[in-house]
ZAMARGU-4260 file (C-alpha; in steps of 0.2 Angstrom, whole numbers, plus 5000, padded with zeros to 4 digits):
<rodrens>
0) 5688/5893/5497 | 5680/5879/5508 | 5688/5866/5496 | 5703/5874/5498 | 5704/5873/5518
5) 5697/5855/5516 | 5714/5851/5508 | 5725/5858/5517 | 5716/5851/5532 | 5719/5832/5523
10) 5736/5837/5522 | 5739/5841/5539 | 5730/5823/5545 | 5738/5814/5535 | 5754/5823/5540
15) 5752/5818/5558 | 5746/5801/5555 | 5761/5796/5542 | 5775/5802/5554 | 5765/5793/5570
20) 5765/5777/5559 | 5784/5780/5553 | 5789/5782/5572 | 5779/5765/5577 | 5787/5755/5563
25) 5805/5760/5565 | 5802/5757/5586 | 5795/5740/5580 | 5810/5733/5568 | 5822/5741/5582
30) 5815/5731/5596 | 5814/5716/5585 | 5833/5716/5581 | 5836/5718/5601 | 5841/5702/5609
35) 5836/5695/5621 | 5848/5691/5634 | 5853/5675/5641 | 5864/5675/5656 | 5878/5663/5660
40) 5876/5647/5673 | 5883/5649/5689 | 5891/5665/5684 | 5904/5673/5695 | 5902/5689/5700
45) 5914/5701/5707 | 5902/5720/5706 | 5896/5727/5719 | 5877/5728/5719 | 5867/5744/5730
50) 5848/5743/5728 | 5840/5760/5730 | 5822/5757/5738 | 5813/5774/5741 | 5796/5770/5751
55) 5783/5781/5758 | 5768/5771/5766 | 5771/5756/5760 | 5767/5746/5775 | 5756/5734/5763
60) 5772/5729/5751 | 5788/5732/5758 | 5786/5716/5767 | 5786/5706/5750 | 5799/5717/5741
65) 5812/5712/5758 | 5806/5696/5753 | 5810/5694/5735 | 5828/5704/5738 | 5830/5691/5752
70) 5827/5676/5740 | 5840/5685/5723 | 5850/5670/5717 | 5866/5683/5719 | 5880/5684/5732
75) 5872/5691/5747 | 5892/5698/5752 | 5891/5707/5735 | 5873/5714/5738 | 5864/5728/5749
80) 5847/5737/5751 | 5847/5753/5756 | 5829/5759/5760 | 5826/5777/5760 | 5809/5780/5772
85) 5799/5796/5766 | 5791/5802/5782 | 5780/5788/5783 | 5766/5789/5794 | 5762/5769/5795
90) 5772/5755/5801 | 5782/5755/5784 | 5798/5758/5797 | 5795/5745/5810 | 5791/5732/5797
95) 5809/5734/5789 | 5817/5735/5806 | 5807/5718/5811 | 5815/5712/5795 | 5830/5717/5799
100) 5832/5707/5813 | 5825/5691/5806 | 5835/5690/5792 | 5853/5695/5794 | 5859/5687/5780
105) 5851/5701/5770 | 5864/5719/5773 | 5850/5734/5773 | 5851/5749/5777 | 5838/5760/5783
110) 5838/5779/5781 | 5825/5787/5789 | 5821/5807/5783 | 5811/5821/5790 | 5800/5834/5781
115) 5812/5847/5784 | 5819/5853/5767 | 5808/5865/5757 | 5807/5854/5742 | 5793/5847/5728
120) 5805/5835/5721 | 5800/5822/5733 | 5808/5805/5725 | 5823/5813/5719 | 5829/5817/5738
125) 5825/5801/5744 | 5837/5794/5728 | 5851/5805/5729 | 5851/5801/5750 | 5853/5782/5748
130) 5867/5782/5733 | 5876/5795/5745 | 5878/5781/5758 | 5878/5769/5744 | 5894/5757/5744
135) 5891/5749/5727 | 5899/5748/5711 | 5881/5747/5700 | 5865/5757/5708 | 5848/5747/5703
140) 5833/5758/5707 | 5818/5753/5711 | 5801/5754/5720 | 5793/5749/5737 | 5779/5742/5731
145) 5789/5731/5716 | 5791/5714/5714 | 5805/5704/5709 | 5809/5687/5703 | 5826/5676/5711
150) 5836/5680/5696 | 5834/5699/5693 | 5850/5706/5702 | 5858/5690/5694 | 5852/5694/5675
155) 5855/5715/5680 | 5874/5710/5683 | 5878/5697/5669 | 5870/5709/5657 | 5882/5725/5666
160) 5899/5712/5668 | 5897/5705/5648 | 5893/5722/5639 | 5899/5735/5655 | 5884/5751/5650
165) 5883/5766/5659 | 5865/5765/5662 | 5850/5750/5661 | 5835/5752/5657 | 5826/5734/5659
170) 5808/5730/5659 | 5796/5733/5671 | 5774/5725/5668 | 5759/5725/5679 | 5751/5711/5687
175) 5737/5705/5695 | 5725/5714/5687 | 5709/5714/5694 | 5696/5721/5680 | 5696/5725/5663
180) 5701/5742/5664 | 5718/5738/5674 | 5720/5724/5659 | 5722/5740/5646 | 5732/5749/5657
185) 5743/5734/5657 | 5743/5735/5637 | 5746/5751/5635 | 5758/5753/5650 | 5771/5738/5640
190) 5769/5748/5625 | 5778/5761/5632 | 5791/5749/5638 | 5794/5743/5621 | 5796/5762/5614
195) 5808/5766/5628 | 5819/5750/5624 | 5817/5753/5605 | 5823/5771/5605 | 5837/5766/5615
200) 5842/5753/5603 | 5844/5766/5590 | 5856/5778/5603 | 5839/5787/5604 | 5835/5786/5620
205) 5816/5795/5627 | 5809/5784/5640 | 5814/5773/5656 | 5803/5770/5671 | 5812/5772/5688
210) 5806/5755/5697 | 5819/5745/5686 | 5835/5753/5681 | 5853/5752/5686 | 5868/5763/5680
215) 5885/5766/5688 | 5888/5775/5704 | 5903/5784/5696 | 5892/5789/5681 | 5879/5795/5693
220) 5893/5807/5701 | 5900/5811/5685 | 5887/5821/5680 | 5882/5829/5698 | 5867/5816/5699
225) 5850/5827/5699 | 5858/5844/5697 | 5849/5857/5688 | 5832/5847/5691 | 5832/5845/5708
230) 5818/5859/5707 | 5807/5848/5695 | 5795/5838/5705 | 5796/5822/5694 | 5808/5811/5680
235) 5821/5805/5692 | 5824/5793/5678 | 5823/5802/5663 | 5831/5817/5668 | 5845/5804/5673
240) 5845/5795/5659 | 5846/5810/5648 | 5861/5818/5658 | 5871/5798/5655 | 5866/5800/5637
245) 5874/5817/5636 | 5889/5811/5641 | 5890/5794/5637 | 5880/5792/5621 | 5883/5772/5618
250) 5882/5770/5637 | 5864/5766/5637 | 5857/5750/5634 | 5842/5740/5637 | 5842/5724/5645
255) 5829/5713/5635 | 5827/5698/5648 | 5809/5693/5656 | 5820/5686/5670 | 5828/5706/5673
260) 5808/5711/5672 | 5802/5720/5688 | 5781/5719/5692 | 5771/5732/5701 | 5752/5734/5700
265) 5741/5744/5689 | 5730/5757/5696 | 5714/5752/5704 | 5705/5767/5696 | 5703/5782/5683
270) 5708/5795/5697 | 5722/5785/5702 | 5729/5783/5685 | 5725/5801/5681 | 5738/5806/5694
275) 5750/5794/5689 | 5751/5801/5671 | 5748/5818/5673 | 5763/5815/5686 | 5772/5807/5669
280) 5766/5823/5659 | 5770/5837/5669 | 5790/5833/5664 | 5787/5834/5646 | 5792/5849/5639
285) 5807/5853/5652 | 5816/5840/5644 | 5832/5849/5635 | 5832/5836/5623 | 5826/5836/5603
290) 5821/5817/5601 | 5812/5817/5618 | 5800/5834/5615 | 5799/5827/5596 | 5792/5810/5600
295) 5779/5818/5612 | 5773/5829/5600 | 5770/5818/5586 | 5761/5806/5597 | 5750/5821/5606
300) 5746/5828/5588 | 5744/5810/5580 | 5730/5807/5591 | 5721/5823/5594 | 5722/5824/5572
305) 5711/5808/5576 | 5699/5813/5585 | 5698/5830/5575 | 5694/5820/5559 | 5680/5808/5566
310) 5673/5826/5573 | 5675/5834/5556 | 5666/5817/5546 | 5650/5823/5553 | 5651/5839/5546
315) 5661/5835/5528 | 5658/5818/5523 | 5669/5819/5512 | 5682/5817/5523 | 5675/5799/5527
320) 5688/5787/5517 | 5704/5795/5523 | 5696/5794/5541 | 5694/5774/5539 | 5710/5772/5528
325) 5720/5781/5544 | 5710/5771/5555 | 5713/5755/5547 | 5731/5758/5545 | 5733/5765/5560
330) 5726/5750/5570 | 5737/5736/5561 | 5751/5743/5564 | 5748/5746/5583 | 5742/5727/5585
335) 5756/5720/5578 | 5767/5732/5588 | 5758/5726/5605 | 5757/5709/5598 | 5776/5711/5599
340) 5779/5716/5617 | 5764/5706/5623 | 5773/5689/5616 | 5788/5695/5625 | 5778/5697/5645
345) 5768/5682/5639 | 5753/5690/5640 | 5746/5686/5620 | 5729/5688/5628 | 5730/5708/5632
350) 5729/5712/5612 | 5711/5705/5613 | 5709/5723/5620 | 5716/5732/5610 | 5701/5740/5603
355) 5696/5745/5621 | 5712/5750/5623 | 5712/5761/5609 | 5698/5772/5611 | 5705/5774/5628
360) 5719/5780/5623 | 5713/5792/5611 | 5706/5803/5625 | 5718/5800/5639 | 5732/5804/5628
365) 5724/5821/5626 | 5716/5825/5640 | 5732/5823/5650 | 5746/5828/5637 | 5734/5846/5640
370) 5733/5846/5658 | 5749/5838/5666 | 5758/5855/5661 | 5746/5863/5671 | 5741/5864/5689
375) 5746/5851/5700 | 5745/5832/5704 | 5742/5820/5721 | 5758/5810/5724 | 5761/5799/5740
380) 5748/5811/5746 | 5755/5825/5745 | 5751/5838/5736 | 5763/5844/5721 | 5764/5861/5711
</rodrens>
């Protein structure tokens, strides 16, 4: 009997582990046969550009994100920020005002709320209120504590006028990382981006991150914006991105470019980055979408069969060989997968941690994929159920 559940446990590990590995292959040759997008010299534009900027006590950054929008080598006439304040309590307000009238030559537009709507879904108000005063032909969301280079309006718009998508999805990497552990966030954070833009290279799209895409204004209307997950406190992306896809299945693409590539900053610490993801997590299974719940899953159980099989070693050492023979497998193909996306960013040095990184992961993956659909999380702090 006992050999008997030993196999079907083998089978089961195995089982996990092969479709895990299946997954990263096919997202590698996918993001491999992406191009990388080269825009035109001294393009002319003629679209309409509104940058969305929610910002909630952001008195350190918003200063330097006015100041990159300020320098973008695109029309300033065919550019606007609108900056949606959250009920800041620090001198994000005055700082944009002060902006304001120092550089003219840069059209904002400041919307201030109020904690007066009875409502969790903090980042998709703030959104929805600045593409409502939007004037735009192509919304680009992003974050106030983002950084930008002078050609990332530019490269967002060659890409939309050449191949006219619905929605973008463009890169997004951390930077100035201070110790090791923000150095494997940074890994395993541009491994997500390289999924995302994989799976949307093959029309199947499950990941986007919200401080770099742009879609159409009309889109955005066409399928009532947020509605339906207005209630849901996070996935102002996804749940966008999902609703575009719907409707316009070869709408979505992904705009491989370094130069379209928006940089924030890792966080300083495991609490911090615990909230971040179980804020990430707590979306996962309201997703109404097959590929989405499916990729989560295999991942989740991919890496919990893992760490089941390492505890399991100890008890039936038989089980030893396929524990390394996974193991082995399992790590060549995830370095030459981040070898991939590192190459990309430029950053061929992060895939020295990887070994760090895995481990890491291992537990993170578990520890949050269990508890982000439970409870609550800090966010802006505030406190959200």
């Amino acid at each position: 009997m006992e050999a008997i559940i030993l196999l079907i446990i083998k089978w089961i590990l195995c089982f996990f582990m092969t479709i895990y590995l299946f997954l990263i292959v096919v997202y590698y040759f996918s993001w491999r046969n992406l191009k990388v997008f080269i825009g035109g010299v001294n393009q002319s534009f003629i679209t309409k550009v509104s940058i969305i900027i929610p910002a909630r006590n952001e008195e350190d950054n918003i200063a330097n994100c006015l100041d990159d929008l300020l320098q973008q080598n695109y029309p300033k006439h065919l550019m606007e920020a609108i900056i949606i304040d959250d009920n800041s309590s620090d001198k994000t307000c005055s700082i944009i005002k002060e902006f304001q009238e120092q550089n003219p030559s840069l059209n904002i537009n400041l919307i201030t709320l109020k904690d007066d709507q009875k409502t969790t879904a903090y980042k998709k108000r703030t959104v929805a209120e600045g593409i409502k005063e939007a004037t735009g032909t192509l919304m680009i969301t992003t974050d106030a504590d983002c950084r930008y280079g002078k050609n990332w309006v530019y490269t967002i718009v060659a890409f939309y006028e050449k191949n006219h998508p619905k929605f973008i999805s463009a890169p997004v990497c951390f930077k100035d990382e201070k110790i090791i552990f923000q150095r494997i966030q940074t890994l395993e954070f541009i491994s997500l981006i390289e999924i995302g833009a994989a799976a949307i290279n093959i029309r199947k799209p499950n990941m986007c991150n919200g401080a770099n895409i742009a879609f159409e204004k009309s889109a955005y209307m066409e399928v009532n914006g947020y509605e339906i997950t207005e209630h849901i406190a996070s996935g102002d992306d996804m749940f966008l991105l999902l609703k575009i896809a719907a409707k316009y299945p070869d709408g979505i693409h992904f705009l491989k470019s370094v130069d379209a590539t928006v940089y924030t900053y890792p966080k300083k610490n495991i609490k911090e980055f615990y909230q971040q993801r179980k804020r990430w997590a707590s979306k996962g299974m309201k997703y109404n979408n097959f590929s989405v719940t499916a990729v989560a899953l295999i991942t989740y159980f991919a890496n919990l069969a893992w760490l089941i099989n390492l505890i399991l070693v100890f008890f039936y050492p038989e089980l030893l060989p396929l524990f390394v023979i996974q193991t082995i497998a399992r790590m060549f193909v995830e370095i030459i997968f981040l070898f991939s996306i590192s190459s990309f960013f430029k950053r061929k040095e992060l895939t020295l941690l990887y070994f760090p990184t895995f481990i890491f992961n291992i537990f993170y993956v578990i520890i949050v994929g269990a508890s982000g659909s439970i409870g609550g999380y800090t966010w802006k702090g505030r406190q959200v159920k």
